[in-house]
TORGUMI-56816 format. One record per atom (N, C-alpha, C, O): x, y, z; atom name; residue in one letter; residue number from 0. Coordinates in steps of 0.1 Angstrom, whole numbers. Layout:
// residues N
px  py  pz  site  code  pos
X  Y  Z  CA  A  NUM
...
This chain:
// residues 178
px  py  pz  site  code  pos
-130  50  65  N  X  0
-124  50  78  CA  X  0
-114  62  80  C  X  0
-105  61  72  O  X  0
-116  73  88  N  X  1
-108  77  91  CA  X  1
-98  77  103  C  X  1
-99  75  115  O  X  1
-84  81  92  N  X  2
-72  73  99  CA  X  2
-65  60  96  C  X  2
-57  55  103  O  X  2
-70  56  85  N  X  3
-67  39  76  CA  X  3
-70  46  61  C  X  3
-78  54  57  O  X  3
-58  38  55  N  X  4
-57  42  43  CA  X  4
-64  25  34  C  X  4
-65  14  39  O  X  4
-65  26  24  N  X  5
-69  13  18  CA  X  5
-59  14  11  C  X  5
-57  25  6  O  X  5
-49  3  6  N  X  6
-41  -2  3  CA  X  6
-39  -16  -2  C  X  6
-39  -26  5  O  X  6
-38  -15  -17  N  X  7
-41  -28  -27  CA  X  7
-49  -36  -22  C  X  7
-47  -47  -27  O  X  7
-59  -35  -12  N  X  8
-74  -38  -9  CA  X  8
-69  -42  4  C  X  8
-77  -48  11  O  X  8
-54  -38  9  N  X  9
-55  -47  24  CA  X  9
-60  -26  30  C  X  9
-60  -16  23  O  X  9
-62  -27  42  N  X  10
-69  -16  47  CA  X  10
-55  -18  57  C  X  10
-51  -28  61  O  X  10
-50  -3  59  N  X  11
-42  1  68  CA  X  11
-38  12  78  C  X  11
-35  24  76  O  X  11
-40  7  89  N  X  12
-43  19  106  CA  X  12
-32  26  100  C  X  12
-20  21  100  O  X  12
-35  41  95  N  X  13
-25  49  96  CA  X  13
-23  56  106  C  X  13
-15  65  106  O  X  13
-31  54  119  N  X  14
-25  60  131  CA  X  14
-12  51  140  C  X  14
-6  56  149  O  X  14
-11  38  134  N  X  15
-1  32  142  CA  X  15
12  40  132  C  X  15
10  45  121  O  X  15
26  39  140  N  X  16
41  49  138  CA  X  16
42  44  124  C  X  16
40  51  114  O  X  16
45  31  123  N  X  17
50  26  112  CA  X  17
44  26  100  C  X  17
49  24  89  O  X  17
33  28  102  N  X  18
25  35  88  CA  X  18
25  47  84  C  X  18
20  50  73  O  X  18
29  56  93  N  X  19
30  69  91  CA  X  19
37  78  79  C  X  19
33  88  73  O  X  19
47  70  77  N  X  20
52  79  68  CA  X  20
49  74  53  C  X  20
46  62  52  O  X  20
48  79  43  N  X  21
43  75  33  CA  X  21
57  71  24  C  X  21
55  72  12  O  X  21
70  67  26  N  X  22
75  63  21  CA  X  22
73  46  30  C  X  22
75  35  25  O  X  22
70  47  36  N  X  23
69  32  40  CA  X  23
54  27  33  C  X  23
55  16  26  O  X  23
46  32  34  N  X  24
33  26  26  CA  X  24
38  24  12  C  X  24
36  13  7  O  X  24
47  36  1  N  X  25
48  34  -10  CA  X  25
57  21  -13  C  X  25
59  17  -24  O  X  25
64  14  4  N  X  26
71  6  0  CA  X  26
63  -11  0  C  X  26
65  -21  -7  O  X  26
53  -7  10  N  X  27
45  -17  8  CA  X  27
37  -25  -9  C  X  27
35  -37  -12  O  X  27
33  -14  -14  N  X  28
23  -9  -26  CA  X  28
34  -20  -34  C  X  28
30  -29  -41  O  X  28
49  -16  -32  N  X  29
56  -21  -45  CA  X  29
60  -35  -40  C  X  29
63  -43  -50  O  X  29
60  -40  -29  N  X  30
62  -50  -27  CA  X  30
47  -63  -29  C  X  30
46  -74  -24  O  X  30
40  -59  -37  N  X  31
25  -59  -40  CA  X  31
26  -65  -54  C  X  31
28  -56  -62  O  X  31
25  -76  -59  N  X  32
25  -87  -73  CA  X  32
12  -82  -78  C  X  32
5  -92  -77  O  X  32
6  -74  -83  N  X  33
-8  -73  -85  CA  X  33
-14  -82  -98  C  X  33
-24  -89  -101  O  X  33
0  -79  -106  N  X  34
2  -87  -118  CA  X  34
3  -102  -123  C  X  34
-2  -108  -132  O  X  34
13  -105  -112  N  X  35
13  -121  -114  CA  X  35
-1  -127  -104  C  X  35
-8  -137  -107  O  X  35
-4  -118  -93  N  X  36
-16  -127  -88  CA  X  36
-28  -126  -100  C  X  36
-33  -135  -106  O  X  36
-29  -113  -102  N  X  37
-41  -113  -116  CA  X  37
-39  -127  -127  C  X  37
-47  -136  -130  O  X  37
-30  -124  -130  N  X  38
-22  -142  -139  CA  X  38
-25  -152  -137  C  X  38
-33  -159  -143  O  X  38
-18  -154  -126  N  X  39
-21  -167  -117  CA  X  39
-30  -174  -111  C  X  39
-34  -185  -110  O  X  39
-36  -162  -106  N  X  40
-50  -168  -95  CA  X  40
-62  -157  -98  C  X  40
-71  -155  -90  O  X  40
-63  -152  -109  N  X  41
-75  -147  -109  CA  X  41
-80  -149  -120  C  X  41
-92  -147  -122  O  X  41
-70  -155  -134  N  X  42
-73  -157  -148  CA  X  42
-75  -144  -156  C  X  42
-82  -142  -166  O  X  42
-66  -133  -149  N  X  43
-69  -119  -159  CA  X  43
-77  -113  -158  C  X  43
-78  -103  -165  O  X  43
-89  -116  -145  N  X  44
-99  -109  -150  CA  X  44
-103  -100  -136  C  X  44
-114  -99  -130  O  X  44
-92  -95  -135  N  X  45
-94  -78  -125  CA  X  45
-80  -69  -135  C  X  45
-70  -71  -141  O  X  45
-92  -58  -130  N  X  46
-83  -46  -138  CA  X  46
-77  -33  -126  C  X  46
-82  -30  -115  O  X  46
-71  -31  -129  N  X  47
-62  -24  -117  CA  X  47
-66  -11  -114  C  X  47
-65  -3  -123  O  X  47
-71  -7  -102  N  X  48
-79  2  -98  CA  X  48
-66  14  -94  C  X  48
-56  12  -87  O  X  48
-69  24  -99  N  X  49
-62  35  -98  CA  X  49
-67  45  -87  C  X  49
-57  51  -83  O  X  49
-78  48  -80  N  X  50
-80  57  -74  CA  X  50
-99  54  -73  C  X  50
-105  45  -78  O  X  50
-105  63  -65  N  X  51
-117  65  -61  CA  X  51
-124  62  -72  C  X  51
-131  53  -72  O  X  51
-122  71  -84  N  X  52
-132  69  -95  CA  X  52
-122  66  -104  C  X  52
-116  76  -108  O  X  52
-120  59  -109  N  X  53
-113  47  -123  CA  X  53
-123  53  -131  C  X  53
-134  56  -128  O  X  53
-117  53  -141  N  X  54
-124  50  -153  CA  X  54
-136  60  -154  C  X  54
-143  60  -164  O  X  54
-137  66  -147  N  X  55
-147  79  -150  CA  X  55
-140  94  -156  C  X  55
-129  96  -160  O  X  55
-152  104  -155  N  X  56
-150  118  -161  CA  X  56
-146  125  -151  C  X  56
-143  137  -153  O  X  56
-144  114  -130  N  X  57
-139  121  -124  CA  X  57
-122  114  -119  C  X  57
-119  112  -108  O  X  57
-119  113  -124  N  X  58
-112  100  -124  CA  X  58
-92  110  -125  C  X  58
-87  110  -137  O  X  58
-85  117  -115  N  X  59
-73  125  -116  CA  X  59
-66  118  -122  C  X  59
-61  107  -118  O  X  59
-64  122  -135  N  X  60
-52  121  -144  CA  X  60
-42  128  -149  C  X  60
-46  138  -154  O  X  60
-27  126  -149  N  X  61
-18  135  -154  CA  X  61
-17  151  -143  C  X  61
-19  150  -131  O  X  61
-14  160  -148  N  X  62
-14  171  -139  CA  X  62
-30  179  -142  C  X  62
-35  180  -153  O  X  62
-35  185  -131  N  X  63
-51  190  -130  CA  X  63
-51  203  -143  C  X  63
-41  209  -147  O  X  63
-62  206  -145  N  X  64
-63  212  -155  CA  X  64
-79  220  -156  C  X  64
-88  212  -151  O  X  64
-83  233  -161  N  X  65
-99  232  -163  CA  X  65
-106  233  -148  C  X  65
-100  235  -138  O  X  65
-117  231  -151  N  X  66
-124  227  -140  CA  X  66
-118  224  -127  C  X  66
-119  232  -117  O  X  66
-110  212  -128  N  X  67
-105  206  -116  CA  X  67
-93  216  -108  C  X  67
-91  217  -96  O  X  67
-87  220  -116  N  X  68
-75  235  -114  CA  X  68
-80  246  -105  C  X  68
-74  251  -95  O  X  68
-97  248  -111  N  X  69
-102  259  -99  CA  X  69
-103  252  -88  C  X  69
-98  256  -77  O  X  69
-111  241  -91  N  X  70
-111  236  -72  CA  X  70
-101  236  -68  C  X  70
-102  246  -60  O  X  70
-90  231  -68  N  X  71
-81  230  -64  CA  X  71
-71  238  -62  C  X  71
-63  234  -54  O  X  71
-68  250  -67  N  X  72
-65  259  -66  CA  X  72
-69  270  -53  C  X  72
-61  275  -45  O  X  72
-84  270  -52  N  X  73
-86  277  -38  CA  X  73
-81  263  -25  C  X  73
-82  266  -13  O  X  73
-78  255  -27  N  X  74
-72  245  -13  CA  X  74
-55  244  -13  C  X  74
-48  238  -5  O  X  74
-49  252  -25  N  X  75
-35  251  -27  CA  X  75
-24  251  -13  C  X  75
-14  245  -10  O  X  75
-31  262  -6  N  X  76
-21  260  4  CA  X  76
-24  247  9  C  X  76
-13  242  12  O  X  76
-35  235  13  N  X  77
-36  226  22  CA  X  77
-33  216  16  C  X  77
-33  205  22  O  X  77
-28  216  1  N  X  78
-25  202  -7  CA  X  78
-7  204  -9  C  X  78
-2  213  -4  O  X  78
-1  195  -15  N  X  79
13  197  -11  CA  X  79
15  196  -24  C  X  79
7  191  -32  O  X  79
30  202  -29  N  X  80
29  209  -42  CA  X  80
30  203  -53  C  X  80
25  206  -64  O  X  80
38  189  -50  N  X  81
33  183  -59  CA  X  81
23  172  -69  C  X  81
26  164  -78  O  X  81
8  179  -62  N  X  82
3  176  -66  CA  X  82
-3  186  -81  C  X  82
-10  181  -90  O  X  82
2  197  -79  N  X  83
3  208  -89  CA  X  83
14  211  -99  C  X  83
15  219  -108  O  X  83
24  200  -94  N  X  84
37  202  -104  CA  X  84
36  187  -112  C  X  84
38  185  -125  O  X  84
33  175  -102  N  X  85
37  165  -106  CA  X  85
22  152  -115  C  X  85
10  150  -113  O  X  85
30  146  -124  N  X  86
12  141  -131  CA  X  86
10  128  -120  C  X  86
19  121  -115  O  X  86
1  128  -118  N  X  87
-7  116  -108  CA  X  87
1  102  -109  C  X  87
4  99  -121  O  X  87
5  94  -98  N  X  88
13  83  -99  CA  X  88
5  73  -101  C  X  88
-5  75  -94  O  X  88
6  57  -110  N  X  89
0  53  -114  CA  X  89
8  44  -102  C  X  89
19  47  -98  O  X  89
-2  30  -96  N  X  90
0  19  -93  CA  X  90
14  12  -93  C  X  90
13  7  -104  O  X  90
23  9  -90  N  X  91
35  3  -95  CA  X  91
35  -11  -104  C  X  91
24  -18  -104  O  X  91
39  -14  -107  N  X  92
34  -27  -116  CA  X  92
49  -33  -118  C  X  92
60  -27  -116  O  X  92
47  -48  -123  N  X  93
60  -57  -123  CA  X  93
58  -59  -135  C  X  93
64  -69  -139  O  X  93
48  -51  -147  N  X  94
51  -58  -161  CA  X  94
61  -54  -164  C  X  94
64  -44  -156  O  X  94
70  -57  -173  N  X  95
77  -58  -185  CA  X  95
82  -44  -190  C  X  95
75  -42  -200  O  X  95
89  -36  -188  N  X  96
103  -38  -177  CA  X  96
105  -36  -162  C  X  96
115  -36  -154  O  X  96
94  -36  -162  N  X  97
97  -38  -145  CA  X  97
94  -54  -143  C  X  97
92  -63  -151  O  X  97
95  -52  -129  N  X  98
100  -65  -123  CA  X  98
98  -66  -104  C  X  98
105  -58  -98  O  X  98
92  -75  -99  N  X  99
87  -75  -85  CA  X  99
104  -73  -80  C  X  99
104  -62  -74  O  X  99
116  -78  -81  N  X  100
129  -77  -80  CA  X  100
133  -62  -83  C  X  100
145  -60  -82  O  X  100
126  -50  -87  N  X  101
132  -39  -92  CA  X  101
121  -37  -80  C  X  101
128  -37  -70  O  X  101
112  -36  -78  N  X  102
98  -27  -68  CA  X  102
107  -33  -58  C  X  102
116  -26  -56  O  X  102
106  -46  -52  N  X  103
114  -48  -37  CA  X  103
125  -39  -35  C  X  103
126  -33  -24  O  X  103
137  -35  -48  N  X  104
148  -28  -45  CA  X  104
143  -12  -42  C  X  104
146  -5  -32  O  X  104
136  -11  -50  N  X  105
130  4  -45  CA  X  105
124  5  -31  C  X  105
126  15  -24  O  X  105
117  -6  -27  N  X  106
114  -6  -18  CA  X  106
121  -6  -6  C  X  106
118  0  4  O  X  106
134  -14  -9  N  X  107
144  -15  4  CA  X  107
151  -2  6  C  X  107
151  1  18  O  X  107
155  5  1  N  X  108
153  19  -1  CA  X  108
147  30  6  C  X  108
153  35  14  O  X  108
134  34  4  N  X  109
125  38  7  CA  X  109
120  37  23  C  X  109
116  46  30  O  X  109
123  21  27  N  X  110
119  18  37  CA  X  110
134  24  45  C  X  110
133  27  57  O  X  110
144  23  40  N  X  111
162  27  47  CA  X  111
155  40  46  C  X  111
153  43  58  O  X  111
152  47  41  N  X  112
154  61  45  CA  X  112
141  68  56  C  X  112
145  77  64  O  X  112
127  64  56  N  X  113
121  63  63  CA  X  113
124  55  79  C  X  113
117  55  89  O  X  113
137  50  78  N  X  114
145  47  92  CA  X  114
145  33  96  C  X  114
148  29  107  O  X  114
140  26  84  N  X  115
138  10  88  CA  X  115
154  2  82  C  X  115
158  5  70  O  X  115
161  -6  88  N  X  116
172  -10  87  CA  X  116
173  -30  89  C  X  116
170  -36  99  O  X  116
176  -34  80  N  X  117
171  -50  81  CA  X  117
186  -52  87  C  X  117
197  -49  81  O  X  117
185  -59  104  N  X  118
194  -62  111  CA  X  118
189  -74  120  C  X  118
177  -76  122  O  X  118
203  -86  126  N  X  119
194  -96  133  CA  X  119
183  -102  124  C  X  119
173  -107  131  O  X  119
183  -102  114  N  X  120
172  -112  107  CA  X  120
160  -108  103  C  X  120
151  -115  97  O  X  120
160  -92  107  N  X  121
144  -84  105  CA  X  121
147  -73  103  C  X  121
157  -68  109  O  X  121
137  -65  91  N  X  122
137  -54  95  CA  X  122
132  -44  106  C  X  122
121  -47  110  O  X  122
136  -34  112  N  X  123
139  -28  125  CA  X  123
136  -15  124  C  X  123
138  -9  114  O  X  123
131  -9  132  N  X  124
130  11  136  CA  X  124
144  10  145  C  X  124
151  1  150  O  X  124
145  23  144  N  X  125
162  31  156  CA  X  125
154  19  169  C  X  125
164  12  171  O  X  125
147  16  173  N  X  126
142  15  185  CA  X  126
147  -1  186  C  X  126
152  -5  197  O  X  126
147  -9  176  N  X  127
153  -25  176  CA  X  127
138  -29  173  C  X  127
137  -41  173  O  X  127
123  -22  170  N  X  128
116  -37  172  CA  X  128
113  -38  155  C  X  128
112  -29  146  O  X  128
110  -49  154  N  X  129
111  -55  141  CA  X  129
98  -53  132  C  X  129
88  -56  138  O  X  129
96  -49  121  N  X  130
83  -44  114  CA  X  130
80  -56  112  C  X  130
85  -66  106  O  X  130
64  -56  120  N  X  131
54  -68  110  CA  X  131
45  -66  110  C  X  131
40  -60  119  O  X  131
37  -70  98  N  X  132
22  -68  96  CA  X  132
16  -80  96  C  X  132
19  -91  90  O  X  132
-1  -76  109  N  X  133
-11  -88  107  CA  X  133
-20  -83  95  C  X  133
-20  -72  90  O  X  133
-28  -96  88  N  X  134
-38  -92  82  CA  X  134
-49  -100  88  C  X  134
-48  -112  90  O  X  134
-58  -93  90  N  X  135
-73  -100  96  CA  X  135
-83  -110  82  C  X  135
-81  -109  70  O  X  135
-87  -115  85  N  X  136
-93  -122  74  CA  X  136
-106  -131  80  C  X  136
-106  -137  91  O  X  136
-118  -131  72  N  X  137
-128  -145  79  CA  X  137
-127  -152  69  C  X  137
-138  -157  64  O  X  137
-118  -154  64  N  X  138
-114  -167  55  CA  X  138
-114  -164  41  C  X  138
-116  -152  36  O  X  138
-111  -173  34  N  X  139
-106  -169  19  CA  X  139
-91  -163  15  C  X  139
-85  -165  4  O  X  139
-88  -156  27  N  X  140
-78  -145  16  CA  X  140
-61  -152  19  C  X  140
-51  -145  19  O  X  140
-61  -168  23  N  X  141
-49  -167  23  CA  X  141
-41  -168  10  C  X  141
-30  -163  10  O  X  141
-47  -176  -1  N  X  142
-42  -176  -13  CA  X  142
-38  -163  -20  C  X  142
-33  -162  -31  O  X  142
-40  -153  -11  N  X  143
-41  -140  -17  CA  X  143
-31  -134  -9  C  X  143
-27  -125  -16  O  X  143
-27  -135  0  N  X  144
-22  -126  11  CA  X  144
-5  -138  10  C  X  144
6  -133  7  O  X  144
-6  -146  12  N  X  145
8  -157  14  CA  X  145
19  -144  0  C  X  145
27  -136  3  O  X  145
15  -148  -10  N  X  146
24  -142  -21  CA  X  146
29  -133  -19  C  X  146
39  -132  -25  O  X  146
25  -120  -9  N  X  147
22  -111  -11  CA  X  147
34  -109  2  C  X  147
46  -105  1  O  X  147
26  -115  16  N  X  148
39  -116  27  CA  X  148
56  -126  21  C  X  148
66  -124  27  O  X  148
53  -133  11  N  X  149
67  -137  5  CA  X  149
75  -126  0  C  X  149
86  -122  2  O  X  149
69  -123  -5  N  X  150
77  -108  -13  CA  X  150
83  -100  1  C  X  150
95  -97  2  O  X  150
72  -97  11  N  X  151
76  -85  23  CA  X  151
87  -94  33  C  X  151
95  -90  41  O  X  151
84  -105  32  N  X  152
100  -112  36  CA  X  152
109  -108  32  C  X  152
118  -103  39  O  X  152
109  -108  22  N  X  153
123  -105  9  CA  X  153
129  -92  17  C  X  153
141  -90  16  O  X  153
122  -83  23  N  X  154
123  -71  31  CA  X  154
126  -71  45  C  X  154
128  -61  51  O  X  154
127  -83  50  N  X  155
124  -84  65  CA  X  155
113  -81  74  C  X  155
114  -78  86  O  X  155
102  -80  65  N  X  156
86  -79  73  CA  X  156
84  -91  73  C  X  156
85  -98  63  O  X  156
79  -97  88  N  X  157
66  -103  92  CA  X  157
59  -105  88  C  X  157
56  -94  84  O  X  157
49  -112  83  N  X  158
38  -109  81  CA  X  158
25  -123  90  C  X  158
30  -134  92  O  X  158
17  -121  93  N  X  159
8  -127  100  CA  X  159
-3  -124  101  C  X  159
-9  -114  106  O  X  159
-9  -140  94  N  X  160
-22  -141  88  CA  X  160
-29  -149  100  C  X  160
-27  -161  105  O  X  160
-42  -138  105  N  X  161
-52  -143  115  CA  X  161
-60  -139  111  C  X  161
-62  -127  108  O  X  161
-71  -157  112  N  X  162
-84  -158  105  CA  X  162
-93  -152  123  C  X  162
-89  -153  135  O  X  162
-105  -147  116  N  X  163
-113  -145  128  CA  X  163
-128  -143  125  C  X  163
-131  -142  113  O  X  163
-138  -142  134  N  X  164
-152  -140  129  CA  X  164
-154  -126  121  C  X  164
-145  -117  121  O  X  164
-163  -125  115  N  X  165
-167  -114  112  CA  X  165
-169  -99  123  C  X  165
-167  -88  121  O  X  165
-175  -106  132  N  X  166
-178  -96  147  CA  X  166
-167  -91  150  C  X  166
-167  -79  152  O  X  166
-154  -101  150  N  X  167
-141  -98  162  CA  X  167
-135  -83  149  C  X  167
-133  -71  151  O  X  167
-132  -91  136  N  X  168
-131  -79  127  CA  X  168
-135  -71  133  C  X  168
-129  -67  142  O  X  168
-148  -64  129  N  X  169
-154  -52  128  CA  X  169
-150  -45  144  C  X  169
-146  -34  145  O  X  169
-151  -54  159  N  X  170
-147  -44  166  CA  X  170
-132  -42  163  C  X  170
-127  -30  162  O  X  170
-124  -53  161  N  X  171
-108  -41  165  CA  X  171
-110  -31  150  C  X  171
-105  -20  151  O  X  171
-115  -33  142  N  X  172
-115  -19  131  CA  X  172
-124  -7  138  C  X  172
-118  4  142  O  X  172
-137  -7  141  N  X  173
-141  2  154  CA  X  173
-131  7  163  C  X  173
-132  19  166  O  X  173
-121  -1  170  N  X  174
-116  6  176  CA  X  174
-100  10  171  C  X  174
-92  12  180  O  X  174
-96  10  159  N  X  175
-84  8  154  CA  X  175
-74  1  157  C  X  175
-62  4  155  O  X  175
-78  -9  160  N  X  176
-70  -18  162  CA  X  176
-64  -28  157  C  X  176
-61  -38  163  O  X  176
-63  -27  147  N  X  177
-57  -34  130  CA  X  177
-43  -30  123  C  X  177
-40  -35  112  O  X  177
């Protein structure tokens, strides 16, 4: 889709404001238990997807090198620099020493400087309206999604879970409206 980014498998309209800036998505990402749900509700048995190609021979690791250096090199001016200075950021994670309590703090952060301010009981834009996210669903994903909006509380997001057919999905994604 373009214009929606995929994000820890929830899919997100990056043409609406508040997704725009990528400190606010990065704050999402960390507000994201990937670990204790893996634990808890999946028995261990998903492995954490890093990028388009995981686990392959195409798969961007560390800083580019070889092969991948030339391509990338003729698109230098359109890629931003640090993708040439800096090695590829891995997933955020709450194992051991980290901690979903250290990702939220980063997160609260991240989201203050990006211009979101938790006032009145919610977090807020300059504008007063209060950040919340729907997730669309035709069922199944609340055991998955509740944990997940607990944590984005902890932040003063919203969150709101509406079940719907499969049809109604696919048009508001057709028309970005998600």
């Amino acid at each position: 889709f373009k214009n929606a980014g995929d994000f820890q498998g929830f899919l997100i309209n990056t043409r609406r404001d508040k997704f725009k800036d990528p400190r606010v998505r990065e704050a999402l990402g960390l507000a994201f238990d990937f670990e204790w749900m893996n634990r808890q509700m999946m028995y261990n048995s998903y492995i954490r997807v890093r990028g388009f190609f995981n686990a392959s021979d195409f798969e961007a690791k560390d800083l580019p090198d070889g092969d991948e250096l030339k391509v990338l090199e003729r698109l230098r001016k359109q890629l931003p620099a640090r993708v040439f200075k800096e090695a590829v950021p891995m997933p955020p994670s709450t194992s051991p020493p980290g901690s979903l309590r250290k990702n939220l703090l980063k997160a609260r952060d991240l989201l203050a400087a990006a211009g979101w301010t938790y006032r009145d009981g919610a977090l807020r834009n300059a504008k007063g309206d209060p950040f919340t996210i729907e997730y669309l669903d035709s069922g199944g994903g609340e055991r998955l999604v509740a944990p997940f909006f607990q944590a984005l509380g902890k932040l003063g997001i919203e969150g709101e879970y509406r079940r719907a057919d499969f049809a109604l999905i696919r048009k508001r994604l057709d028309v970005f409206d998600f």
